[in-house]
Legacy VTK file of the C-alpha trace (Angstrom):
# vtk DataFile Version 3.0
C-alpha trace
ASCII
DATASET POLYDATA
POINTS 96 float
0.000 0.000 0.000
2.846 2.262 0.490
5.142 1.586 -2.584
5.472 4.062 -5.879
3.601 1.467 -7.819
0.311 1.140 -5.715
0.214 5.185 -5.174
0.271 5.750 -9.012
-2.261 3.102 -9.441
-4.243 5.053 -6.940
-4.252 7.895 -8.685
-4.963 6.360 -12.137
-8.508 5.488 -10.384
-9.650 1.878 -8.900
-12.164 0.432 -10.840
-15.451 -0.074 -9.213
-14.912 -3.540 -9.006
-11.990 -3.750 -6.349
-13.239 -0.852 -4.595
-14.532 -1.982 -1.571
-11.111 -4.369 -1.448
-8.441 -1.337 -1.813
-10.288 0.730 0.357
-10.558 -1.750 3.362
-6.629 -2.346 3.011
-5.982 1.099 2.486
-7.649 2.265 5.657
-6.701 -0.760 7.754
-8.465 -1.487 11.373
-5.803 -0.169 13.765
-9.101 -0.091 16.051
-9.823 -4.453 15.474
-13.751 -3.313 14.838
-15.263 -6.440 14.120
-19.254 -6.514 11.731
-20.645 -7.296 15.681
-18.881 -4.443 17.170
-20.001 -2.115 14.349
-24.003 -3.576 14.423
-24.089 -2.825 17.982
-22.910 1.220 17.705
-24.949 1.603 14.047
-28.049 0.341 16.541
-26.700 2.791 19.442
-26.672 5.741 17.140
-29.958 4.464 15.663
-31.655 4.800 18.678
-30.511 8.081 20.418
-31.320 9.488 16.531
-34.531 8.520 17.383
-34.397 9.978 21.520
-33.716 13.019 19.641
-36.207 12.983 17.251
-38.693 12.664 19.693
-37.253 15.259 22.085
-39.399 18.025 22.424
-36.741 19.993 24.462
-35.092 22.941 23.526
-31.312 23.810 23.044
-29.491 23.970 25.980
-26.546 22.512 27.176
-28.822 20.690 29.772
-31.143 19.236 27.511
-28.504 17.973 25.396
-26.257 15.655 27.740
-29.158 14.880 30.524
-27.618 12.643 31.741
-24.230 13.809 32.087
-24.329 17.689 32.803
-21.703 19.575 31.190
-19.274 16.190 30.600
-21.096 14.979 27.159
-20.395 11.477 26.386
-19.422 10.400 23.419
-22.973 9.019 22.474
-24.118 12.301 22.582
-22.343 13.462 20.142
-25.224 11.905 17.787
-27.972 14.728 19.355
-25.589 17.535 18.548
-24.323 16.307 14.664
-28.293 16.108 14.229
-29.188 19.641 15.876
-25.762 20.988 13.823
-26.653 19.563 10.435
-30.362 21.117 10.348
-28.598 24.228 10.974
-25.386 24.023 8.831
-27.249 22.597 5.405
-31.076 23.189 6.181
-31.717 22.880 2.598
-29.276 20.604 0.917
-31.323 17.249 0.581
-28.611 14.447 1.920
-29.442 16.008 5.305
-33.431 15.986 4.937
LINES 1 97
96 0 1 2 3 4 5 6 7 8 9 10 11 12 13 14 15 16 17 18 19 20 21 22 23 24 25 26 27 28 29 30 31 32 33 34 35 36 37 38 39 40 41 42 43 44 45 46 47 48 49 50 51 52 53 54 55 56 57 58 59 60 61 62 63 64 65 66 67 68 69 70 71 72 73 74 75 76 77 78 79 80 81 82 83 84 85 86 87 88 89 90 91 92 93 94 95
């Protein structure tokens, strides 16, 4: 993945075919994330999208890490990207 050969076959474009392949040994998984591992945090974001979505509170730092006061864990992170995004790109439809 490092040598002068694979870099200027990067750049000359992967065909769609090998894609996924390059990409996965490209990036590597320093982190060991196994399919299980990322099931269980697509399902954990899945749901506190959906706390969110039915949160009638308003912005505050309060209502947005309840459960943790000021010290937002890193599952809260979800609430804000969604309150952030509607703000950001209100109108560009990938965010609708």
């Amino acid at each position: 993945r490092s040598s002068r050969k694979a870099r200027d076959l990067w750049w000359s474009g992967i065909p769609p075919s090998v894609r996924g392949k390059v990409w996965k040994l490209a990036i590597g998984n320093d982190l060991n994330i196994t399919h299980q591992l990322y099931d269980i945090c697509v399902a954990r974001a899945q749901e506190r999208l959906r706390a969110a979505e039915n949160n009638s509170c308003v912005d505050t730092p309060d209502c947005m890490f309840p459960e943790s006061g000021d010290n937002p864990d890193k599952e809260a992170s979800v609430e804000l990207i969604q309150l952030d995004i509607s703000r950001t790109f209100p109108h560009l439809c990938i965010f609708q």
